[in-house]
Residue frames as qw, qx, qy, qz and C-alpha x, y, z in Angstrom:
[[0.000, 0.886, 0.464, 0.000, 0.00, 0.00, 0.00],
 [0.377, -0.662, 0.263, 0.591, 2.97, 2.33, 1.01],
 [0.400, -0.187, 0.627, 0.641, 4.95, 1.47, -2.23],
 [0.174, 0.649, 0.630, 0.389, 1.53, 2.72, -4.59],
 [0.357, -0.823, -0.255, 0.361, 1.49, 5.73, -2.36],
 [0.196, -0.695, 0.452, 0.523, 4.86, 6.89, -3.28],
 [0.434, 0.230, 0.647, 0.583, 4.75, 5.55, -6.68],
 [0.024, 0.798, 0.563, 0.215, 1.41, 7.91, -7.34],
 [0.300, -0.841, -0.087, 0.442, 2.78, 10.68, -5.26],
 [0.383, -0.270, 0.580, 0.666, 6.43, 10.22, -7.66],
 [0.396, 0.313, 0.662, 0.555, 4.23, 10.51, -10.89],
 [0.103, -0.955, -0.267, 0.075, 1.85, 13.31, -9.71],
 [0.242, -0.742, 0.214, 0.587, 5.03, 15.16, -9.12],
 [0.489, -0.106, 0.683, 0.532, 6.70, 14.24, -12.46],
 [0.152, 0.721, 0.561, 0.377, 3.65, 15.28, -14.28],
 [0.105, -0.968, -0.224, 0.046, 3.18, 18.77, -12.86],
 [0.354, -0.613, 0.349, 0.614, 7.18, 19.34, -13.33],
 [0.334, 0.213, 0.654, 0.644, 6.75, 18.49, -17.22],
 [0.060, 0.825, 0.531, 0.185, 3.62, 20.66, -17.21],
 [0.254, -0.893, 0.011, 0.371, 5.32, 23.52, -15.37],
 [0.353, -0.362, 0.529, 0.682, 8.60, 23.46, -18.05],
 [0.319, 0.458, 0.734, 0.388, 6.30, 22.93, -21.03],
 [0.003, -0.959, -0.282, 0.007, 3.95, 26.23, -19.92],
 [0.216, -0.875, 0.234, 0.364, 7.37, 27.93, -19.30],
 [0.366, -0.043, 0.704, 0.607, 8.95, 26.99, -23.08],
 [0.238, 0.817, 0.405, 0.335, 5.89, 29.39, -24.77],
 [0.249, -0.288, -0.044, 0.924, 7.17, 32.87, -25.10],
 [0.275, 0.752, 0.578, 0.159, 4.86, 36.24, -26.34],
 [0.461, -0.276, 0.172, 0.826, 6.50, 38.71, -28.09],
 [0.416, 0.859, 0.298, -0.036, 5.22, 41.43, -29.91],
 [0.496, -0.066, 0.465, 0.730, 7.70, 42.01, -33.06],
 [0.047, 0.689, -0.059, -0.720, 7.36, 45.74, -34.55],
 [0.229, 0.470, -0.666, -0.532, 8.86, 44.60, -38.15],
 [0.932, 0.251, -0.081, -0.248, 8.52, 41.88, -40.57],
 [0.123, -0.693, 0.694, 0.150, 10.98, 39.66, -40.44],
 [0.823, 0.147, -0.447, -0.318, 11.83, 35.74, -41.48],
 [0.713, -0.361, 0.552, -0.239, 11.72, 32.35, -39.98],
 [0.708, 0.186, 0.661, 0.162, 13.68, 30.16, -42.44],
 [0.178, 0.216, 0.596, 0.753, 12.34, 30.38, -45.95],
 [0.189, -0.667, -0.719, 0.048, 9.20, 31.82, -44.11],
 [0.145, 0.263, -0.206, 0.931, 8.48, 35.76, -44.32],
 [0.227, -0.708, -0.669, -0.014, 5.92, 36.78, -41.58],
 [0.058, 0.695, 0.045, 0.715, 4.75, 40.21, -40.49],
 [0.056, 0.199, -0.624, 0.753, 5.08, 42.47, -37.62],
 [0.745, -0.473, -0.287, -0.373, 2.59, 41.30, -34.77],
 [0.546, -0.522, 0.469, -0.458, 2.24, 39.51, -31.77],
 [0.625, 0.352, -0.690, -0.097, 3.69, 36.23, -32.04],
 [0.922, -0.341, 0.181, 0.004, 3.25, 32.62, -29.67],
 [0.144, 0.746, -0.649, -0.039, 6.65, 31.29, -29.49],
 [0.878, -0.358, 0.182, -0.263, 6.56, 27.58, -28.92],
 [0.002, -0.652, 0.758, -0.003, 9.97, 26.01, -27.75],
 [0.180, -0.152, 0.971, 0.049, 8.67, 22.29, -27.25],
 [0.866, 0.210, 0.153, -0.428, 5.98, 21.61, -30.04],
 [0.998, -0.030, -0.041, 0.033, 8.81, 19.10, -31.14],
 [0.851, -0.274, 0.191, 0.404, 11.98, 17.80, -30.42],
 [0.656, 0.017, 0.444, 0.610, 14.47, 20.45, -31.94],
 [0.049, -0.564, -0.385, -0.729, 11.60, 23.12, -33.47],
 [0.111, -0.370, -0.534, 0.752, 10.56, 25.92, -32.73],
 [0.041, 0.607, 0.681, 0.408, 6.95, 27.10, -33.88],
 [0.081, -0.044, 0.063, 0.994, 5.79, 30.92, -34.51],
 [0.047, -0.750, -0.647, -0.130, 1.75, 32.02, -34.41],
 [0.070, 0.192, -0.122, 0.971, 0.95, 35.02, -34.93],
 [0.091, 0.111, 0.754, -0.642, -1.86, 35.76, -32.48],
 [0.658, 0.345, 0.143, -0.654, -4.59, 36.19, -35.04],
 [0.640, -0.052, 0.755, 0.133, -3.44, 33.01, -36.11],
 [0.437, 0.835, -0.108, -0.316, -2.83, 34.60, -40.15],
 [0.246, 0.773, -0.578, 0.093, 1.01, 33.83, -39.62],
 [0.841, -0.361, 0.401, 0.032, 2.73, 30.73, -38.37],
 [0.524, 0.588, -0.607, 0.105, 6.28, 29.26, -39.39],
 [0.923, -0.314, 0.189, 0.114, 7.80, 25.88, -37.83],
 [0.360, 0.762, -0.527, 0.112, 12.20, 25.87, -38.05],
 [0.885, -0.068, -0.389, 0.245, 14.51, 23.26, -37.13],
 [0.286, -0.829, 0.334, -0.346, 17.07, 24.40, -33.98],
 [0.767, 0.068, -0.588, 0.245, 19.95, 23.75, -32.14],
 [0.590, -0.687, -0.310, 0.288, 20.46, 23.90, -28.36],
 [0.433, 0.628, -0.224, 0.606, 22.74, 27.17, -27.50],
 [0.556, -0.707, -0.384, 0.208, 23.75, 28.51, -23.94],
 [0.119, 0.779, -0.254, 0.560, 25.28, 31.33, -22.03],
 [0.427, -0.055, -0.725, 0.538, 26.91, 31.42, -19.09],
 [0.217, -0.044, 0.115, -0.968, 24.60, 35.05, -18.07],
 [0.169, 0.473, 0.838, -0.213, 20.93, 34.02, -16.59],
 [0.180, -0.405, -0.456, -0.772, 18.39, 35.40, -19.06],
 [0.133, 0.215, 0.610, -0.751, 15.77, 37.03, -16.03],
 [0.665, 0.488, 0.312, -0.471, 13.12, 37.27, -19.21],
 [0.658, 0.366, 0.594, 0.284, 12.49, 35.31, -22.91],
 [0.119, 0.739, -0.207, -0.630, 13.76, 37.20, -25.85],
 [0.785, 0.435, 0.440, 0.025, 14.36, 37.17, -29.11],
 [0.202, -0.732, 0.348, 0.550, 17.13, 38.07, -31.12],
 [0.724, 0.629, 0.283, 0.028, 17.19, 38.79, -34.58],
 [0.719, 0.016, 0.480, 0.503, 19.50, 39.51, -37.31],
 [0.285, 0.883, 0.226, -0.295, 19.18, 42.69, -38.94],
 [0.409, -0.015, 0.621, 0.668, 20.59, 43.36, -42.84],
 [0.037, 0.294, 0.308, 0.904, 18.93, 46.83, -43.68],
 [0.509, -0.074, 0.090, -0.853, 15.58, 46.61, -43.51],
 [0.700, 0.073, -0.615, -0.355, 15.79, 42.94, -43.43],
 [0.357, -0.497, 0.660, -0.437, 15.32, 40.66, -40.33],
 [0.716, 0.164, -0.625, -0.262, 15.78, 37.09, -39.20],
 [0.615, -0.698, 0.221, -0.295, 15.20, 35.58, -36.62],
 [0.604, 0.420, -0.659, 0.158, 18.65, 33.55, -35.26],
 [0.165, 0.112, -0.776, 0.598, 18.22, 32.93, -31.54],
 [0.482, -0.605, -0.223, -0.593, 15.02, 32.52, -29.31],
 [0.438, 0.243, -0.624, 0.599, 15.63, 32.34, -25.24],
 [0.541, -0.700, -0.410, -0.222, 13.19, 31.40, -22.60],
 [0.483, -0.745, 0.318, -0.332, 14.01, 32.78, -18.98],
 [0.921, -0.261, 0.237, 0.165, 17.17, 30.67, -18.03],
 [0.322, -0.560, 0.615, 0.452, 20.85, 29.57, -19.51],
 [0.425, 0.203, 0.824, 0.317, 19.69, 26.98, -22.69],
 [0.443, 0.515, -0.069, -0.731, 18.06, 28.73, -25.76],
 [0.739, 0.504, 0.445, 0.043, 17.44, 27.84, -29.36],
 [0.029, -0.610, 0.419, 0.671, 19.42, 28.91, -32.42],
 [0.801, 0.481, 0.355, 0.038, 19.01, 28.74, -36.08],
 [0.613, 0.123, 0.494, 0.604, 20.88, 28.13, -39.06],
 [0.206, 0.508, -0.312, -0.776, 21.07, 30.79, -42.05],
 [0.729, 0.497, 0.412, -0.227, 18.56, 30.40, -44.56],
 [0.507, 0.244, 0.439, 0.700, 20.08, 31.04, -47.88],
 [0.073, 0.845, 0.364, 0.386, 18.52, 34.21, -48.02],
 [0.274, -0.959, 0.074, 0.013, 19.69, 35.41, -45.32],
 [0.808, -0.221, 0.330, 0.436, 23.15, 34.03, -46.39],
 [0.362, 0.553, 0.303, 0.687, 22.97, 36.08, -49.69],
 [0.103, -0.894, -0.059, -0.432, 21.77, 39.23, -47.83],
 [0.757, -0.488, 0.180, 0.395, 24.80, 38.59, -45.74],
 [0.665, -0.149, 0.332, 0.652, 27.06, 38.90, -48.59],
 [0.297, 0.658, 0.290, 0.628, 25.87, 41.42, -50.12],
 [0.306, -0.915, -0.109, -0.238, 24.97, 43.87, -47.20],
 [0.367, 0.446, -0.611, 0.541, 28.42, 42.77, -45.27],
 [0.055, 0.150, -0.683, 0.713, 27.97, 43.40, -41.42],
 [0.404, -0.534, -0.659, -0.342, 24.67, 42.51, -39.89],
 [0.040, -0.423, 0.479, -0.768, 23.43, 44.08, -36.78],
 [0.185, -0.213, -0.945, 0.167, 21.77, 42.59, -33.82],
 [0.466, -0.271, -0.078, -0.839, 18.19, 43.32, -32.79],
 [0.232, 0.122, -0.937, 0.229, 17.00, 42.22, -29.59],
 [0.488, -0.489, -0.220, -0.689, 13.07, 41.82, -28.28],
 [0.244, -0.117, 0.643, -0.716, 12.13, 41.15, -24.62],
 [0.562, -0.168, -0.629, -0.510, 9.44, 38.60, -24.48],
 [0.463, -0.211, 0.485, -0.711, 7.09, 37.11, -21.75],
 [0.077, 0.067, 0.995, 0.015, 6.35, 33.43, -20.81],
 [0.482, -0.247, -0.392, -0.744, 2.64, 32.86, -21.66],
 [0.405, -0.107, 0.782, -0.461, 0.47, 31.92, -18.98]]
């Protein structure tokens, strides 16, 4: 009877820690510009950020659900505790991409260069960085 006890207790907990990292791995950001996700251009809006709809991706909604892009990713970290989620784009004129997204903590996401933004690389030369403040969704 014990040993079900604490088995049921041990999964109750287990569940409500995956639920509690899962709710904290959505960021909401509201992005000024247009920018791209990939091969994906979406406009400025409010945007869902979701770090764990699967293994590896990270998925974009835009809050009037118009806009939405899904990108592959690779783990990145800092040593510096992020105190809020951000977002950190690439900027090549008037062009932007997104290259980094970064719930509250040390572990983020990064992405690859599209080819596009590879070509507007070489042509423009220097890129600057452009960073947004975001907010876990409740």
């Amino acid at each position: 009877m014990k040993t079900r006890l604490i088995c049921s207790l041990g999964a109750a907990l287990l569940a409500a820690v995956g639920l509690y990292a899962q709710s904290s791995q959505t960021l909401v950001a509201n992005v000024p510009f247009g920018f791209h996700v990939g091969s994906v251009a979406l406009p400025a809006g409010e945007y869902n950020v979701d770090m764990k709809a699967a293994p590896g991706f990270v998925r974009l909604i835009s809050a009037d659900r118009k806009s939405a892009a899904i990108i592959g990713t690779f783990a990145t970290q800092t040593l510096k505790y992020n105190e809020r989620g951000k977002l950190v784009f690439n900027r090549y004129g008037d062009n932007y991409f997104l290259s980094q997204v970064w719930p509250p903590g040390v572990t983020g996401r990064g992405m690859s260069k599209s080819n596009r933004e590879k070509e507007m690389a070489s042509n423009a030369g220097q890129s600057a960085r452009e960073t947004l403040l975001a907010k876990s969704a409740k």
